[in-house]
DOVEXDREN-330220 format. One line per 10 residues: number of its first residue (from 0); their letters; for each residue x negated, y, z of C-alpha. Coordinates in steps of 0.2 Angstrom, whole numbers, plus 5000, padded with zeros to 4 digits. Each point is the difference from the previous one (the first is absolute). Layout:
NUM) a) X:Y:Z ~ ...
end
This chain:
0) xxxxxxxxxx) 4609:5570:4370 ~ 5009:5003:4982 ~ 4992:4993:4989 ~ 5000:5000:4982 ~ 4996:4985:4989 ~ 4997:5003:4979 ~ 5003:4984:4992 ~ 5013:4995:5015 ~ 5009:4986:4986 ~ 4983:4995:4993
10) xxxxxxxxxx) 4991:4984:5008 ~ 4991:5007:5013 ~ 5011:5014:5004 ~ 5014:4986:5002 ~ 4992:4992:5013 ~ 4991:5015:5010 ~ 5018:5009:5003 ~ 5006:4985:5010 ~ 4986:5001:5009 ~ 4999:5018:5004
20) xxxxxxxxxx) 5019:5000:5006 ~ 4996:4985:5010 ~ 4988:5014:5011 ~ 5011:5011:5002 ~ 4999:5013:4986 ~ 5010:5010:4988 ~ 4996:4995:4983 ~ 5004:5011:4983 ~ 4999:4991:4985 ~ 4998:5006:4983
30) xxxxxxxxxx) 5008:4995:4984 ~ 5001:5004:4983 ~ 5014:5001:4987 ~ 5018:4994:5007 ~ 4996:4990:5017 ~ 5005:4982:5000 ~ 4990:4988:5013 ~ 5003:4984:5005 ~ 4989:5000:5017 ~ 5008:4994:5018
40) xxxxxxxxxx) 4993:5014:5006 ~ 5007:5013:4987 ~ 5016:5008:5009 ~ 4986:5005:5014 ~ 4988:5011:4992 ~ 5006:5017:4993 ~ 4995:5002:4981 ~ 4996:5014:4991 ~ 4995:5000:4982 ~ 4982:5004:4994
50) xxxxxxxxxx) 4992:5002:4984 ~ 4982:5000:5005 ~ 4995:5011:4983 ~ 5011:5015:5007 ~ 4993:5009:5015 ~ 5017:5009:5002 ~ 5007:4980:5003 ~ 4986:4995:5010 ~ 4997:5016:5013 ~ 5018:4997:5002
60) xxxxxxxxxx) 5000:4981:5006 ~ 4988:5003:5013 ~ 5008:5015:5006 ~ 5002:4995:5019 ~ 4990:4984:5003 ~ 4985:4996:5011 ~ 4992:4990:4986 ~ 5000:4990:4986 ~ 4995:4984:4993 ~ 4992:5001:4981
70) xxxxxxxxxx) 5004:4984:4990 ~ 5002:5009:4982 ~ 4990:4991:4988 ~ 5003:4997:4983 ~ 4994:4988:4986 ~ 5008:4996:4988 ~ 5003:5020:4991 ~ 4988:5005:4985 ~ 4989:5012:5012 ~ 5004:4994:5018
80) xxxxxxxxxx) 4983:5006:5006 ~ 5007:5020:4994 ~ 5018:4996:5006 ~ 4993:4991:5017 ~ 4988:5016:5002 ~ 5013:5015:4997 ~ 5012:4990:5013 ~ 4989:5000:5012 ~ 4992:5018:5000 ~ 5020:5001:5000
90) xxxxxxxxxx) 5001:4993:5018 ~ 4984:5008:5006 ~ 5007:5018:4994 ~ 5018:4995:5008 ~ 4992:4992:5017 ~ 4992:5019:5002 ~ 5016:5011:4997 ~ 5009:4988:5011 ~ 4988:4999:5013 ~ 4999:4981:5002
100) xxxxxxxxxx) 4989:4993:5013 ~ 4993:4984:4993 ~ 5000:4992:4982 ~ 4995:4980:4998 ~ 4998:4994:4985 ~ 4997:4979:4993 ~ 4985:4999:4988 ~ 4990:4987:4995 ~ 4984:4994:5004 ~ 4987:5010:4991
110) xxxxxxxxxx) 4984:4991:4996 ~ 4983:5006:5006 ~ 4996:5004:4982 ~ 4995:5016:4987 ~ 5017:5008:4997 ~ 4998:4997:4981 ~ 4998:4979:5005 ~ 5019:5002:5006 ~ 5016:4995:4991 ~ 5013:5014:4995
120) xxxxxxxxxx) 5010:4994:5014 ~ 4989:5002:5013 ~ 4995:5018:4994 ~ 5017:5005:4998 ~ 5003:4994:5021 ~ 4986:5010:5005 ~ 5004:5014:4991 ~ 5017:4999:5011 ~ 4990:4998:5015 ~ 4988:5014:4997
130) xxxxxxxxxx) 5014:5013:4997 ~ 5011:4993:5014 ~ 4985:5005:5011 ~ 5000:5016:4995 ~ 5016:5004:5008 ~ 4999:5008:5017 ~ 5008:4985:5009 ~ 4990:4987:5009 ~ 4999:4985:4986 ~ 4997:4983:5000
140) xxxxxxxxxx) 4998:4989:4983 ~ 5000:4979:5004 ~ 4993:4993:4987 ~ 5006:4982:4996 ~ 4994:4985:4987 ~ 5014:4985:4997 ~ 5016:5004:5010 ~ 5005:4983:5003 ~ 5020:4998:5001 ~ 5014:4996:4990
150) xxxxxxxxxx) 5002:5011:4984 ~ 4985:5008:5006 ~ 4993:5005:4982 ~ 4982:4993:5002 ~ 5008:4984:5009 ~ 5012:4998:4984 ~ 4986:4999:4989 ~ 4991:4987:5011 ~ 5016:4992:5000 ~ 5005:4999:4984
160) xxxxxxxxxx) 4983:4998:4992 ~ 4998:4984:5012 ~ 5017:4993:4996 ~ 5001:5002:4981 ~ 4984:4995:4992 ~ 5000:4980:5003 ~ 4986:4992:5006 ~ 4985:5007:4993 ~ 4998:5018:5005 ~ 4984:5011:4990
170) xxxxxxxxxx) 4993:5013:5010 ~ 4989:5013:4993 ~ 4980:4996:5007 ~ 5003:5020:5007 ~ 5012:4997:5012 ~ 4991:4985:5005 ~ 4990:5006:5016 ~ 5010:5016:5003 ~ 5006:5000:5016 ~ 5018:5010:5007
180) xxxxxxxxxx) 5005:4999:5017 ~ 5021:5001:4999 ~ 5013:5006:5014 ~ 5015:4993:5005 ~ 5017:5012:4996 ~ 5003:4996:5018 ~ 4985:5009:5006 ~ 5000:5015:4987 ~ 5018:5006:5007 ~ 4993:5000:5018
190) xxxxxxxxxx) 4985:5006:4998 ~ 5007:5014:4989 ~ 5012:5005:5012 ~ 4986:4999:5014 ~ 4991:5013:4988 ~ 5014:5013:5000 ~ 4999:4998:5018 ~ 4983:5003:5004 ~ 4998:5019:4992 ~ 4984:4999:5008
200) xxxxxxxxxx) 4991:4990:4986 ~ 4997:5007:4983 ~ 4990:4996:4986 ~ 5002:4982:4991 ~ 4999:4982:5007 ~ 5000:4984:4992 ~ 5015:4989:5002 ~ 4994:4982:5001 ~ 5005:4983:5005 ~ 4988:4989:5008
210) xxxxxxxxxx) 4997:4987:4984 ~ 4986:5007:4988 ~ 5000:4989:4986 ~ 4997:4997:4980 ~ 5013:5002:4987 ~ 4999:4981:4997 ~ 5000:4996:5018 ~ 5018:5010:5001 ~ 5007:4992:4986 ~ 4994:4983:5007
220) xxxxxxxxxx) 5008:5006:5018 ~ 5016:5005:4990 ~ 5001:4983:4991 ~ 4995:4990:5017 ~ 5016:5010:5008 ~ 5012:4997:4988 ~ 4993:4981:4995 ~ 4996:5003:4982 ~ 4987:4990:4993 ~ 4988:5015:4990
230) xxxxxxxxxx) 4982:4996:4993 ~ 4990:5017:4996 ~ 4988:5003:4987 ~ 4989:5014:5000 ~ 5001:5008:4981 ~ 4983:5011:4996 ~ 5002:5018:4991 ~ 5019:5004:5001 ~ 5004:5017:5000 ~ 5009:5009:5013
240) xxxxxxxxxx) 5014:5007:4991 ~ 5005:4983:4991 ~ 4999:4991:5017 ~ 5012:5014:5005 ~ 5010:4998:4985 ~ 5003:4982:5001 ~ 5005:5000:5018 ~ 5012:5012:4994 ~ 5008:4989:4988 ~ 5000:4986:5012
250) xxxxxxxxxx) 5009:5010:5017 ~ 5016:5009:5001 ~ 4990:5014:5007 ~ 4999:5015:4985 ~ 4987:4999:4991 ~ 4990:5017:5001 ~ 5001:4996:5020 ~ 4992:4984:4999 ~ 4986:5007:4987 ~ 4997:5014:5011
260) xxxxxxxxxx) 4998:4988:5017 ~ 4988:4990:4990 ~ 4990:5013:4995 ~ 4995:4998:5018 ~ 4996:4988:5004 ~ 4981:4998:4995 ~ 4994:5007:5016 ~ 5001:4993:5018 ~ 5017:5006:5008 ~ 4995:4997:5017
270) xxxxxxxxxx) 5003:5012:5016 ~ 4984:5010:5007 ~ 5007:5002:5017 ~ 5012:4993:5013 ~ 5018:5008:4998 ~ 5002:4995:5016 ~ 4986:5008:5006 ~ 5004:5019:4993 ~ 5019:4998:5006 ~ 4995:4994:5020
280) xxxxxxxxxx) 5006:4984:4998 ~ 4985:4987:4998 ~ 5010:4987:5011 ~ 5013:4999:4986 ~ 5001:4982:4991 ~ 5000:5002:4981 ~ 5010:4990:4987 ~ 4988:4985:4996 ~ 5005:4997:4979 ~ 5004:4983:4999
290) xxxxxxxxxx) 5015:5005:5014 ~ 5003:5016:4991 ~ 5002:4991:4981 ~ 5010:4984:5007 ~ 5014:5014:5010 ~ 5001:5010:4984 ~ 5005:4982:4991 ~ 5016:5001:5009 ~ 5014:5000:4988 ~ 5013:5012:4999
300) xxxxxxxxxx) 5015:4997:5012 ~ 4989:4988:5012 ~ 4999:5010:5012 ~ 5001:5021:5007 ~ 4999:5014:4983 ~ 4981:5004:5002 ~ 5005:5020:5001 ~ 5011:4997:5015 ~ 4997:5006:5017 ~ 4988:4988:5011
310) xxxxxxxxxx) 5000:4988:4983 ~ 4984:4993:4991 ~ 4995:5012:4987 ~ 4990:4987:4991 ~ 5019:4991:4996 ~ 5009:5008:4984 ~ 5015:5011:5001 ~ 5015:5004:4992 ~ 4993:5017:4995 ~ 4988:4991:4990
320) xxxxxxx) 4997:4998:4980 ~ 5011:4986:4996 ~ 4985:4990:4994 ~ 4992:4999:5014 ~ 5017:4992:5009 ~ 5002:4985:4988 ~ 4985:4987:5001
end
């Protein structure tokens, strides 16, 4: 198949293309501004630049491909639910000139809640599902909680978070008994490209490790793995948005990203369904988390780029924010 991937240099895009070639397929890429990538697997992927706010751009970047892989999702401009919304009826309007066959697309988990309970971010993800499903492709939306890998976003927070306040951590009484049920990067990237492949399934699945677990229980699972000695204390009535501020100031991740994550994070993130089960493969081990967070500790140069062919996607890689490389 040819296959494109939006968001091809962003995390999870970085990692699914090595995959994909690994099968067998052609893969386009799309870029924006003047292309500069890092990337093993860069000189084997043909790139065409997109701006997903121009149709014009976007009808020509699929122009000749079987499918494509969704992974454009902003957070950090000043109305990313408008901007994430326009680029995707963008897709959806392209996908039908083109012709395209089948459109996946990586969401999160949505809670089992009234819409108005959910955070901006959430909203704004299914409002890109909704109009990706009104394309006349066959569509698929996986929806994932906490990607577990190196520079992983979520995991970065978890990381840093864990690493930088000493000792005596204060969680919010909130996010006390609030469940999430993280993925390993190692098993999104497979599962994604099983979802290209299987045209036959449409609709939205859950993407979903095998741990469900609190938000203490993670970070005491985080500080058990990388041997830090951490006490939490539950802290009553502390607001959403200065929890998300201050985990702003403490992590290297921007901080409207990380205010807009923790908006989420006061319902359960767990998976209604088998992945496995939608995608014909219930025989398929999953990542447990404690393996997935100890091969995502691996320091840069230890071993394999995690966006080479046939390496660990949980490991970093070169094409990486530079934060993320130096521990």
């Amino acid at each position: 198949m040819r296959i494109l991937v939006t968001g091809a240099r962003g995390y999870i895009g970085s990692r699914l293309v090595p995959e994909l070639l690994s099968r067998g397929h052609d893969v386009v890429a799309t870029h924006t501004g003047e292309l500069s990538c890092d990337y093993p697997w860069a000189g084997e992927v043909e790139w065409r630049q997109m701006n997903a706010l121009d149709l014009p751009d976007v009808v020509a970047a699929v122009r000749g491909v079987d499918a494509a892989v969704y992974l454009i999702h902003g957070l950090d401009a000043e109305d990313f639910r408008r901007t994430d919304r326009e680029a995707a009826e963008n897709m959806r309007d392209a996908v039908n000139i083109e012709g395209v066959g089948r459109v996946v697309y990586l969401s999160g988990i949505i809670p089992d809640v009234p819409r108005d309970d959910l955070s901006e971010h959430l909203v704004s993800r299914l409002e890109v599902e909704e109009a990706l499903a009104e394309s006349a492709a066959s569509t698929l939306t996986l929806r994932a909680a906490i990607v577990i890998g190196s520079a992983s976003t979520s995991f970065e927070i978890v990381r840093q978070i864990s690493e930088r306040i000493p000792l005596v951590q204060t969680i919010p009484s909130w996010m006390q008994n609030t469940r999430v049920q993280p993925v390993s990067v190692s098993d999104a990237v497979v599962l994604l490209a099983d979802a290209v492949e299987a045209p036959e399934v449409t609709g939205k699945v859950d993407l979903a490790g095998p741990d469900r677990l609190t938000y203490p229980e993670l970070l005491q699972l985080y500080a058990d793995v990388a041997h830090l000695t951490r006490v939490r204390i539950p802290i009553p009535g502390f607001p959403d948005d200065i929890v998300g501020w201050l985990a702003g100031q403490l992590t290297d991740v921007p901080t409207p990203t990380v205010e807009s994550l923790m908006a989420s994070l006061r319902h359960d993130m767990v998976a209604s369904e088998d992945v496995r089960e939608r995608l014909g493969d219930p025989g398929r081990e999953m990542t447990g988390l404690r393996q997935a967070v100890e091969r995502s500790l691996l320091r840069f140069g230890e071993g394999a780029d995690g966006a080479s062919i046939g390496a660990d996607p949980c490991a970093p890689s070169i094409g990486d924010p530079e934060w993320t490389r130096t521990r």
